[in-house]
N, CA, C and O atoms as a GROMACS GRO file, in nm:
protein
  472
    1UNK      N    1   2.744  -1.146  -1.736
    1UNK     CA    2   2.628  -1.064  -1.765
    1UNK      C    3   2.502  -1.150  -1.767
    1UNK      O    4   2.394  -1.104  -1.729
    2UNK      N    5   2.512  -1.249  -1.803
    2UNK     CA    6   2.406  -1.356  -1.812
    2UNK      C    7   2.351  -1.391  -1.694
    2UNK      O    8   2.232  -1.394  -1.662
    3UNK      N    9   2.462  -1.423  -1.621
    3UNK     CA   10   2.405  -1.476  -1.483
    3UNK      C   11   2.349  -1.378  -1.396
    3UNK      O   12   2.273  -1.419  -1.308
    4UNK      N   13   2.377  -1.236  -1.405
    4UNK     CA   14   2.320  -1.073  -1.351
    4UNK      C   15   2.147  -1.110  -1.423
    4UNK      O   16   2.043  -1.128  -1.360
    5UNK      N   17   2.165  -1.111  -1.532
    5UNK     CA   18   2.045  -1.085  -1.550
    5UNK      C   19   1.944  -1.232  -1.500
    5UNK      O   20   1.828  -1.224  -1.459
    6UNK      N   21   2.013  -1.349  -1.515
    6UNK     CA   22   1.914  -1.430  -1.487
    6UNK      C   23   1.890  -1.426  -1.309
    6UNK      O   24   1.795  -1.488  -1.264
    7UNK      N   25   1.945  -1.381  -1.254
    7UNK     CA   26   1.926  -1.348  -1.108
    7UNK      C   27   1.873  -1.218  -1.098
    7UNK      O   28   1.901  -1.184  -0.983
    8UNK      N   29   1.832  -1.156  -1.135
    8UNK     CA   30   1.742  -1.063  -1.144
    8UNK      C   31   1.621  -1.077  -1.158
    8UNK      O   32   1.531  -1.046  -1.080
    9UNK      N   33   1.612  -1.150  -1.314
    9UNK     CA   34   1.464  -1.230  -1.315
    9UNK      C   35   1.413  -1.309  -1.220
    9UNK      O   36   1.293  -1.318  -1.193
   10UNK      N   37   1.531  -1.384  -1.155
   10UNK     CA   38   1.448  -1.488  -1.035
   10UNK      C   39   1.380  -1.430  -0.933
   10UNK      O   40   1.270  -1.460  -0.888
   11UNK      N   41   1.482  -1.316  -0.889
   11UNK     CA   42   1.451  -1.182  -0.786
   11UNK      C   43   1.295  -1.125  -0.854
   11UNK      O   44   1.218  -1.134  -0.758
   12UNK      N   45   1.257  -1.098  -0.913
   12UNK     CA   46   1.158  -1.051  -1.008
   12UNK      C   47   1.054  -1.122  -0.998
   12UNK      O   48   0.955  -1.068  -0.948
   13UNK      N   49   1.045  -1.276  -1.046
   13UNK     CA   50   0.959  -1.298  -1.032
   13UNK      C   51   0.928  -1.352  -0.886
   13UNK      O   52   0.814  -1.357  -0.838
   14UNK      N   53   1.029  -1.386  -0.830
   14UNK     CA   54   0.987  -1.479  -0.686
   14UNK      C   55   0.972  -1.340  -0.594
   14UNK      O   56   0.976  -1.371  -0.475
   15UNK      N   57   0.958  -1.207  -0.613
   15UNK     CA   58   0.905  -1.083  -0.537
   15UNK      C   59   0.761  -1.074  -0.617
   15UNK      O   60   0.676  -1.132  -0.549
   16UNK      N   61   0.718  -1.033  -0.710
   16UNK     CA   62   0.608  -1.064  -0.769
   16UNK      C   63   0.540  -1.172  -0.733
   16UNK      O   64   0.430  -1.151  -0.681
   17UNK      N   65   0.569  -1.262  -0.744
   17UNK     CA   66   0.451  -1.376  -0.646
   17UNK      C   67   0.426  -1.355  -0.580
   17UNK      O   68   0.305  -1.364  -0.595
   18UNK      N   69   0.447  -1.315  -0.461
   18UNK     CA   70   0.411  -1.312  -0.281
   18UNK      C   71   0.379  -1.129  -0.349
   18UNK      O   72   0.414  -1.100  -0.235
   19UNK      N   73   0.363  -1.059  -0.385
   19UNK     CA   74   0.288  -0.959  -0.421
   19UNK      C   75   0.133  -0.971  -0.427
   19UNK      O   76   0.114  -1.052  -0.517
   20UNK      N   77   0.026  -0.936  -0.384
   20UNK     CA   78  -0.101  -0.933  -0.380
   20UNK      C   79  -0.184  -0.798  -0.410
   20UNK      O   80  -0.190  -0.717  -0.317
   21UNK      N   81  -0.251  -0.764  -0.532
   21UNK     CA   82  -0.299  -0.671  -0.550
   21UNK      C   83  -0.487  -0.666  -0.526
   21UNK      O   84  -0.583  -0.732  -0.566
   22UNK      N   85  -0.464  -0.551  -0.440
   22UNK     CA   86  -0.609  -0.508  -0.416
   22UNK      C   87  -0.673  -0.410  -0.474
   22UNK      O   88  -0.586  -0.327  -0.498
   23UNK      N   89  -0.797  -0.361  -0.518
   23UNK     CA   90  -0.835  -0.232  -0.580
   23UNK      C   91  -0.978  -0.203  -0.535
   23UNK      O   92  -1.063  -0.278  -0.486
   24UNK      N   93  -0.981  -0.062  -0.568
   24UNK     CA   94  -1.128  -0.024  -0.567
   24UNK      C   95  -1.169   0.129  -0.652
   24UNK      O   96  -1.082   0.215  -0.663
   25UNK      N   97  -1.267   0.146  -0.692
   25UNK     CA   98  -1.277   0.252  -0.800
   25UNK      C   99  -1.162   0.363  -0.786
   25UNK      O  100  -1.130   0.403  -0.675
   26UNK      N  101  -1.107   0.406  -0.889
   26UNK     CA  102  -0.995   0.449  -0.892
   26UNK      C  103  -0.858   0.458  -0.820
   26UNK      O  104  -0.785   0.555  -0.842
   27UNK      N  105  -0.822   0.357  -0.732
   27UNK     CA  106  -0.722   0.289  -0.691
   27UNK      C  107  -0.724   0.155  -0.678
   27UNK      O  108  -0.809   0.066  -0.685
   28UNK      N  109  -0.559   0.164  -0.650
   28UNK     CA  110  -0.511   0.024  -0.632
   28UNK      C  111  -0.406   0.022  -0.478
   28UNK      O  112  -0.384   0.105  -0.390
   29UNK      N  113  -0.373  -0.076  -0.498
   29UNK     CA  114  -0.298  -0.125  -0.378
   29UNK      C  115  -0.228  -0.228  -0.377
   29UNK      O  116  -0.300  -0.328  -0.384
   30UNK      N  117  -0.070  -0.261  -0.370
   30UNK     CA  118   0.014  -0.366  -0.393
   30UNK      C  119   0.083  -0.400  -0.223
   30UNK      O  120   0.157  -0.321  -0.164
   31UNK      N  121   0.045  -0.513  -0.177
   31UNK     CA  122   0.100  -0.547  -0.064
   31UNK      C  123   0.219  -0.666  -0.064
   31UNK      O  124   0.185  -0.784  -0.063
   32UNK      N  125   0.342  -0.634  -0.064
   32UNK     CA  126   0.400  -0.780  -0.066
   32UNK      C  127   0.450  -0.847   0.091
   32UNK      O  128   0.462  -0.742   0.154
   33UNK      N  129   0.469  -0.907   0.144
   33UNK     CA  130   0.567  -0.958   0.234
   33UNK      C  131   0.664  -0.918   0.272
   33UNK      O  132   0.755  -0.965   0.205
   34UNK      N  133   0.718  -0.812   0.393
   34UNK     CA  134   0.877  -0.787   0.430
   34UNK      C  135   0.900  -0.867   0.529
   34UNK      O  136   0.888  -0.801   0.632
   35UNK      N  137   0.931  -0.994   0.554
   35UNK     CA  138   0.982  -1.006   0.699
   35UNK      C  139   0.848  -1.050   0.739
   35UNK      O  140   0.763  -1.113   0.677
   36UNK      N  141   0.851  -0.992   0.887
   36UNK     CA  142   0.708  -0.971   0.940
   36UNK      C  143   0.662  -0.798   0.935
   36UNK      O  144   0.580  -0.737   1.004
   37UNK      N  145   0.731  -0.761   0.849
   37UNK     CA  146   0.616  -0.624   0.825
   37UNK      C  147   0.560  -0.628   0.684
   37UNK      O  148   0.520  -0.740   0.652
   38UNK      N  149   0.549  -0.534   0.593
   38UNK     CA  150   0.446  -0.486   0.463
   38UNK      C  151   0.492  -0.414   0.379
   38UNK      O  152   0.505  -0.295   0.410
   39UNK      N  153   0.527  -0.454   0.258
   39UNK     CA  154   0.599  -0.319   0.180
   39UNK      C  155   0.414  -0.289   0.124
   39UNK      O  156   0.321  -0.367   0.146
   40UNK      N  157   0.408  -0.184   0.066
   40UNK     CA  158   0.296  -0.120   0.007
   40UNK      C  159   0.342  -0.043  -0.066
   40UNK      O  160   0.445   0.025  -0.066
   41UNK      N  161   0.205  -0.064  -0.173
   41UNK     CA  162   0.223   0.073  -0.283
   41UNK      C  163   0.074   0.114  -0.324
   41UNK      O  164  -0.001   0.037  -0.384
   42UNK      N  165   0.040   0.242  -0.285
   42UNK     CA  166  -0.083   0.302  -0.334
   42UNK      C  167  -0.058   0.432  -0.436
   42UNK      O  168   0.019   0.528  -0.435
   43UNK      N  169  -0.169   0.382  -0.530
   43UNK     CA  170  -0.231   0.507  -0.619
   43UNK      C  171  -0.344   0.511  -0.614
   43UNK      O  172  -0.416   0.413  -0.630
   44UNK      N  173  -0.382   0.621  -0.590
   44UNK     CA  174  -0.535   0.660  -0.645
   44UNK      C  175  -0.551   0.810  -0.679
   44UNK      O  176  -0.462   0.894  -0.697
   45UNK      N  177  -0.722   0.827  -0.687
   45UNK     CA  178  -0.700   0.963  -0.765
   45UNK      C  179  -0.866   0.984  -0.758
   45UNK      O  180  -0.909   0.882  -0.812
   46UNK      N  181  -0.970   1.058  -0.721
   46UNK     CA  182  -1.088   1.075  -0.752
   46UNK      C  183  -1.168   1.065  -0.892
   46UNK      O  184  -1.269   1.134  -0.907
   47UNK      N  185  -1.122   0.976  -0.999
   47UNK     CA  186  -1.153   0.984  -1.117
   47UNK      C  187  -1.114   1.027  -1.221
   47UNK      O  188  -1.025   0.967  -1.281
   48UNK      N  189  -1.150   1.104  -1.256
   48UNK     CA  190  -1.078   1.199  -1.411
   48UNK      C  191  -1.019   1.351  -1.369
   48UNK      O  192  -0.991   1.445  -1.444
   49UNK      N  193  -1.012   1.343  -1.244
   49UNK     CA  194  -0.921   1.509  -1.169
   49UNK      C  195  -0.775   1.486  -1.239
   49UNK      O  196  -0.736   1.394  -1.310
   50UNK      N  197  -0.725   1.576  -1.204
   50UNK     CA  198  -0.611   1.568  -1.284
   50UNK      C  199  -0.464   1.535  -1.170
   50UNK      O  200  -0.346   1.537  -1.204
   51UNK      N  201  -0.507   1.511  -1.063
   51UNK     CA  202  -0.456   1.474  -0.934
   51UNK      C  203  -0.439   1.347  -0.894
   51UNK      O  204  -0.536   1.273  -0.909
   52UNK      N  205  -0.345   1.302  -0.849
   52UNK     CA  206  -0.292   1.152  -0.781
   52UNK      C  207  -0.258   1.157  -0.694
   52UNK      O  208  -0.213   1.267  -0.660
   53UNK      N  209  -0.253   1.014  -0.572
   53UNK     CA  210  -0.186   0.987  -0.470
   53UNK      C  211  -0.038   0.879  -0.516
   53UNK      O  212  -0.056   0.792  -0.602
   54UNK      N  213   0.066   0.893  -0.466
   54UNK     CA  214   0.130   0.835  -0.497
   54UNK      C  215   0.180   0.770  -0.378
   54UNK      O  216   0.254   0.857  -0.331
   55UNK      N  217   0.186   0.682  -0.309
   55UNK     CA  218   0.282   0.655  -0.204
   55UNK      C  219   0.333   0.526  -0.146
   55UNK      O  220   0.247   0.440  -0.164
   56UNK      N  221   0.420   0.484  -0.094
   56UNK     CA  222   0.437   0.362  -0.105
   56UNK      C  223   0.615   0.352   0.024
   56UNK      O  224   0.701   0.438   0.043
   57UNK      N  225   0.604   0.241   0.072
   57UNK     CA  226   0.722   0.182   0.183
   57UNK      C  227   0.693   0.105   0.238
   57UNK      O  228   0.604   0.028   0.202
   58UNK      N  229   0.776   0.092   0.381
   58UNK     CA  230   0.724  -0.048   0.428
   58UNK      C  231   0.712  -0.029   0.535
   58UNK      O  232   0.797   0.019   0.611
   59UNK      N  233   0.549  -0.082   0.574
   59UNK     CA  234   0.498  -0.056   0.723
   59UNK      C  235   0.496  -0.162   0.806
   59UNK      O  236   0.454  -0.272   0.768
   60UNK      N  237   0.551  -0.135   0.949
   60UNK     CA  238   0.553  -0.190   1.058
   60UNK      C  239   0.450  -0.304   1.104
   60UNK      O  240   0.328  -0.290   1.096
   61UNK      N  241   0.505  -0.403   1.148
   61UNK     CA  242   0.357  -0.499   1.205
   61UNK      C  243   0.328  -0.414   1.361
   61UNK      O  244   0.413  -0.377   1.443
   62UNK      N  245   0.185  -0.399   1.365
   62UNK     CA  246   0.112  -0.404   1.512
   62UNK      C  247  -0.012  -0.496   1.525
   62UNK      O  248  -0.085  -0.550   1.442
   63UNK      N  249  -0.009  -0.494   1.667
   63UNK     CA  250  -0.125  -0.604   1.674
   63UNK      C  251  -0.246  -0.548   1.631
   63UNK      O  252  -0.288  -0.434   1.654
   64UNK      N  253  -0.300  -0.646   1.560
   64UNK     CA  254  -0.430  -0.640   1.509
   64UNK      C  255  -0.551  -0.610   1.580
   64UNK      O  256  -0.534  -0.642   1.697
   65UNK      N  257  -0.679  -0.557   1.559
   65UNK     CA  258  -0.755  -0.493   1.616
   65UNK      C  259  -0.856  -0.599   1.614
   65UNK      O  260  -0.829  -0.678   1.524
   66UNK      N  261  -1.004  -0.643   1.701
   66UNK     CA  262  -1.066  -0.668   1.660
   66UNK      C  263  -1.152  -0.735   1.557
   66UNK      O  264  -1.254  -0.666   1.549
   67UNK      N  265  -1.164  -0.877   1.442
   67UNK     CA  266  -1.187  -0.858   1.342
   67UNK      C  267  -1.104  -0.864   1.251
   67UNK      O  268  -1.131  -0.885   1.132
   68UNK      N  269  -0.999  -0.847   1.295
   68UNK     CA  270  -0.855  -0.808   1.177
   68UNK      C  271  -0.750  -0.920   1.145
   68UNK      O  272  -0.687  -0.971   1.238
   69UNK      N  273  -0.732  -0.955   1.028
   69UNK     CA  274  -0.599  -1.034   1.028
   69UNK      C  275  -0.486  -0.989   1.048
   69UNK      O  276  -0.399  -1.073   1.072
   70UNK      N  277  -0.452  -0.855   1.046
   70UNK     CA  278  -0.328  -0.828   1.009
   70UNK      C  279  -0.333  -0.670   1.037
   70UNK      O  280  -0.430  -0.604   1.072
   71UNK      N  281  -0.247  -0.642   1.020
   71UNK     CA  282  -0.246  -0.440   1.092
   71UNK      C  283  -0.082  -0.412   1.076
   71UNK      O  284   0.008  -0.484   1.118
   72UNK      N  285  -0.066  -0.261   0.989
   72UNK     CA  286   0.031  -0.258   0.969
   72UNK      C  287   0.059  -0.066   0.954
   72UNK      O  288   0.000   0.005   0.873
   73UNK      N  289   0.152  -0.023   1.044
   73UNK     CA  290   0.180   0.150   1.021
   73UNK      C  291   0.280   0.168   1.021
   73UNK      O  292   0.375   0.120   1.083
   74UNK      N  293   0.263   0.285   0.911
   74UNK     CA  294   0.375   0.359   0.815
   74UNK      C  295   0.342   0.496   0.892
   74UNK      O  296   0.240   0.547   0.938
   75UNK      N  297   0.474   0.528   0.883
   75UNK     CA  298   0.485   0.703   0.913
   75UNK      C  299   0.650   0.758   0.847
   75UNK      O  300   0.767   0.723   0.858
   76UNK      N  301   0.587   0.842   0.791
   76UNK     CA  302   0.699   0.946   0.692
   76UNK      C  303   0.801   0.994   0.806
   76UNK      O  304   0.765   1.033   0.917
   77UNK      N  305   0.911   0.986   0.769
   77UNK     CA  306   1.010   1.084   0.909
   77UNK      C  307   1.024   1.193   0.894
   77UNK      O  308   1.072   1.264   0.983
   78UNK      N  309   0.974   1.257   0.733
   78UNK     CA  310   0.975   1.391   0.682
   78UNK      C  311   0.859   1.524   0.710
   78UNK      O  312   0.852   1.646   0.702
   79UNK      N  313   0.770   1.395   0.752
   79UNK     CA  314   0.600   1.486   0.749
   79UNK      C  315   0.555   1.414   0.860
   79UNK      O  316   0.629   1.339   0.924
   80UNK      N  317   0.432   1.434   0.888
   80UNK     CA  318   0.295   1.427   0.993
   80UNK      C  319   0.229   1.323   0.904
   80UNK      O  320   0.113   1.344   0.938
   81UNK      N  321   0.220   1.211   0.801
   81UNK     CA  322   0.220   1.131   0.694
   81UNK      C  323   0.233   0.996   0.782
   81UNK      O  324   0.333   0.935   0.821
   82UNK      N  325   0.071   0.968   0.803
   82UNK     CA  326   0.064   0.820   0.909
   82UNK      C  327  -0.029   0.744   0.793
   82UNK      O  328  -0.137   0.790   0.754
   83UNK      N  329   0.016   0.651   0.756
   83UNK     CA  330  -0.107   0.532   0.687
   83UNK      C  331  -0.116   0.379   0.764
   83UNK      O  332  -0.030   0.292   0.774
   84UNK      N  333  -0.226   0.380   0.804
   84UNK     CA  334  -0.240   0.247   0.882
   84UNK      C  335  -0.339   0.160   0.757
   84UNK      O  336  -0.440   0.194   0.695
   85UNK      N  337  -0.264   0.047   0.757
   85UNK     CA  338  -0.317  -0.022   0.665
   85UNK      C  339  -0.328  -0.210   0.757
   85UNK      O  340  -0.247  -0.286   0.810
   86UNK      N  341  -0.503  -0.210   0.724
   86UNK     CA  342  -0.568  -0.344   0.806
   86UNK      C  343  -0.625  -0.434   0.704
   86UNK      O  344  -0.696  -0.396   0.612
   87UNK      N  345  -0.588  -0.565   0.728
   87UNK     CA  346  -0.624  -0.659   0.662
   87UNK      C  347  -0.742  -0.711   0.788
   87UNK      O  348  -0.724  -0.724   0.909
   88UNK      N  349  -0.845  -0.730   0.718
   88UNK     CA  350  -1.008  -0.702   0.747
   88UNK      C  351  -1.016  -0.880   0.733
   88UNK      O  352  -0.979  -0.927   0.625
   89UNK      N  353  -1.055  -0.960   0.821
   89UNK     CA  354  -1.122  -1.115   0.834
   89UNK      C  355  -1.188  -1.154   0.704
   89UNK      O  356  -1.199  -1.275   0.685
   90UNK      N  357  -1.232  -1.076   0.615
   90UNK     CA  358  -1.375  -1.104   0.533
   90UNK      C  359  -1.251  -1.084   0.390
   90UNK      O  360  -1.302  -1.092   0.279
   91UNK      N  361  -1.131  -1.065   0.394
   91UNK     CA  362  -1.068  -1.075   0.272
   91UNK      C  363  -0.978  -0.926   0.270
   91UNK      O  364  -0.857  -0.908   0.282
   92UNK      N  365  -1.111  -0.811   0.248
   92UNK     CA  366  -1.050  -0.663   0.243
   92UNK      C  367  -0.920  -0.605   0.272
   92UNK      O  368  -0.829  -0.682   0.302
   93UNK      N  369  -0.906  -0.520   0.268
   93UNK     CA  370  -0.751  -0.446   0.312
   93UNK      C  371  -0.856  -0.321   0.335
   93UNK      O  372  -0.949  -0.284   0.264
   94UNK      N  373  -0.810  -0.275   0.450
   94UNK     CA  374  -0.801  -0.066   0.479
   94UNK      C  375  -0.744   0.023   0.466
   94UNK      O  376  -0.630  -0.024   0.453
   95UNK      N  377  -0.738   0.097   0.461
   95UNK     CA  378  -0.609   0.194   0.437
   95UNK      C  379  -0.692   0.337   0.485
   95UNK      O  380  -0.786   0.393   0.428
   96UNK      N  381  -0.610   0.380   0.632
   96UNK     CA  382  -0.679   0.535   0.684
   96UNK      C  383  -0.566   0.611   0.700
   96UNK      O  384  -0.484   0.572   0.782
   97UNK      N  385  -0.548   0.691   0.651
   97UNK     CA  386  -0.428   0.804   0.650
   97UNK      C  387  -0.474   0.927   0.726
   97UNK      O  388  -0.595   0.938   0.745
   98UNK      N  389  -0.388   1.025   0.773
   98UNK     CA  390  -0.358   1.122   0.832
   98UNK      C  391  -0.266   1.209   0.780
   98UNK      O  392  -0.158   1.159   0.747
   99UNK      N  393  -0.283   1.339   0.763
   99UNK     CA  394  -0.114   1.402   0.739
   99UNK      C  395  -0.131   1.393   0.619
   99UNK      O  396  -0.167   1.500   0.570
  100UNK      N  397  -0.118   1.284   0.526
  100UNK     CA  398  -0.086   1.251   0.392
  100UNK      C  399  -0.110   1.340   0.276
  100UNK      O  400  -0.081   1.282   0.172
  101UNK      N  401  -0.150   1.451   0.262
  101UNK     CA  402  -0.217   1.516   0.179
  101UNK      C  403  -0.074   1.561   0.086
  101UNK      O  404  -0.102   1.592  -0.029
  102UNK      N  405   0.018   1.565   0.108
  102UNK     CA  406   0.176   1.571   0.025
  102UNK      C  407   0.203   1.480  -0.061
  102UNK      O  408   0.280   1.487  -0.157
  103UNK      N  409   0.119   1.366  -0.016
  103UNK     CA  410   0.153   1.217  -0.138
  103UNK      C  411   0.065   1.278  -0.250
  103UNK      O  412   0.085   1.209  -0.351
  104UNK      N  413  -0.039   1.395  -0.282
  104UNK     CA  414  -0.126   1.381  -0.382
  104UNK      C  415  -0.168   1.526  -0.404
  104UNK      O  416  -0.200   1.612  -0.321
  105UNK      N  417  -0.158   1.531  -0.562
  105UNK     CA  418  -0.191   1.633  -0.604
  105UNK      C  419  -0.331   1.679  -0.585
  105UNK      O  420  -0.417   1.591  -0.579
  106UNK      N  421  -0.376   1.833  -0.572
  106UNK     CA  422  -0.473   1.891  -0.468
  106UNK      C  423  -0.641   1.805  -0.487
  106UNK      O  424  -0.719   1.766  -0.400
  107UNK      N  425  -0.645   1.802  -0.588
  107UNK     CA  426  -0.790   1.725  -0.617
  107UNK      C  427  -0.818   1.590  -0.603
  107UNK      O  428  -0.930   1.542  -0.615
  108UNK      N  429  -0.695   1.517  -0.572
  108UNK     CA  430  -0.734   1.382  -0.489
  108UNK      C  431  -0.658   1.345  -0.377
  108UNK      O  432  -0.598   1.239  -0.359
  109UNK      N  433  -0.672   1.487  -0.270
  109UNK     CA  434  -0.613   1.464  -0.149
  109UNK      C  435  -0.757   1.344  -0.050
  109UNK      O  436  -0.880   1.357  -0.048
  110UNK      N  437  -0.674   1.247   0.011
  110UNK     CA  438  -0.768   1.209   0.074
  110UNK      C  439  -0.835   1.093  -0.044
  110UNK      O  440  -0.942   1.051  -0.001
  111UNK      N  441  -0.818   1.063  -0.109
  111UNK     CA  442  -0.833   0.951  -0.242
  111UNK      C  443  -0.765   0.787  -0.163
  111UNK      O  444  -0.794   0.672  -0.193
  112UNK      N  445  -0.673   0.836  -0.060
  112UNK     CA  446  -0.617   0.668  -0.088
  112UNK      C  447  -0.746   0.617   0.005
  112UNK      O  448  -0.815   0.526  -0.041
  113UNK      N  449  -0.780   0.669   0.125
  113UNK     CA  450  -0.853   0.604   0.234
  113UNK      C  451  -0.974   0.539   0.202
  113UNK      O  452  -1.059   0.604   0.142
  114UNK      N  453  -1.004   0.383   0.239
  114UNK     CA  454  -1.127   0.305   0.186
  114UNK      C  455  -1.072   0.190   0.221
  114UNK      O  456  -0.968   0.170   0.283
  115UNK      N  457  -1.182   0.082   0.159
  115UNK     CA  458  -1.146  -0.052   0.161
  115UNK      C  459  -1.103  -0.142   0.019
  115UNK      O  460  -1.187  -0.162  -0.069
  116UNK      N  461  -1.026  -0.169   0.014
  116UNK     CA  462  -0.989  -0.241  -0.136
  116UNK      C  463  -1.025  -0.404  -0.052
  116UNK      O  464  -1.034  -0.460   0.057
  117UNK      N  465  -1.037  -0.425  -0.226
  117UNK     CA  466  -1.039  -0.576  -0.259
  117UNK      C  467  -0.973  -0.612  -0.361
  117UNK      O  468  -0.940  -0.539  -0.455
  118UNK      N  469  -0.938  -0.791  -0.341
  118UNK     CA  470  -0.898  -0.836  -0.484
  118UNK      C  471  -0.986  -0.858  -0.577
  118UNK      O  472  -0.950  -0.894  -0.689
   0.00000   0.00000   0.00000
């Protein structure tokens, strides 16, 4: 039992490190390392609505655009639910969704899309 849990913690923290969190008024954004793709996790929410985005997996590498370090898309196999998420030269992360309006309750549909920072 000891050794379960202390390999868990290692798992724990050595996934948490290579984790990088970005934010911007009422969201956030957790990017860690898969491989060569992106696990992600977004919340946001327009403020004090009583509505959230919740969503989060792991998106695909594509080549980068222009400007970009990094470029990465997710698509739901359940829905029309596309989030392309770009790591921007100047530090930023993007995040432009489509479809997505199922990740979030009605008053902060459309809440995740913007630019975060650390």
């Amino acid at each position: 039992m000891k050794n379960t849990t202390a390999l868990l913690a290692l798992i724990l923290t050595a996934t948490s490190a290579s984790a990088t969190e970005y934010t911007r008024p009422n969201a956030s954004l957790i990017l860690t390392p898969d491989g060569h793709n992106m696990a992600f996790s977004i919340n946001s929410s327009y403020g004090e609505t009583t509505g959230v985005c919740n969503m989060e997996g792991v998106a695909q590498t594509v080549p980068p655009m222009s400007g970009q370090k990094g470029r990465w898309v997710w698509s739901d196999n359940n829905s029309q639910c596309v989030a392309v998420i770009s790591e921007i030269r100047s530090g930023l992360v993007e995040i432009t969704t489509k479809g997505c309006d199922g990740y979030c309750g009605l008053s902060a549909a459309g809440s995740m899309d913007g630019r975060y920072h650390q």
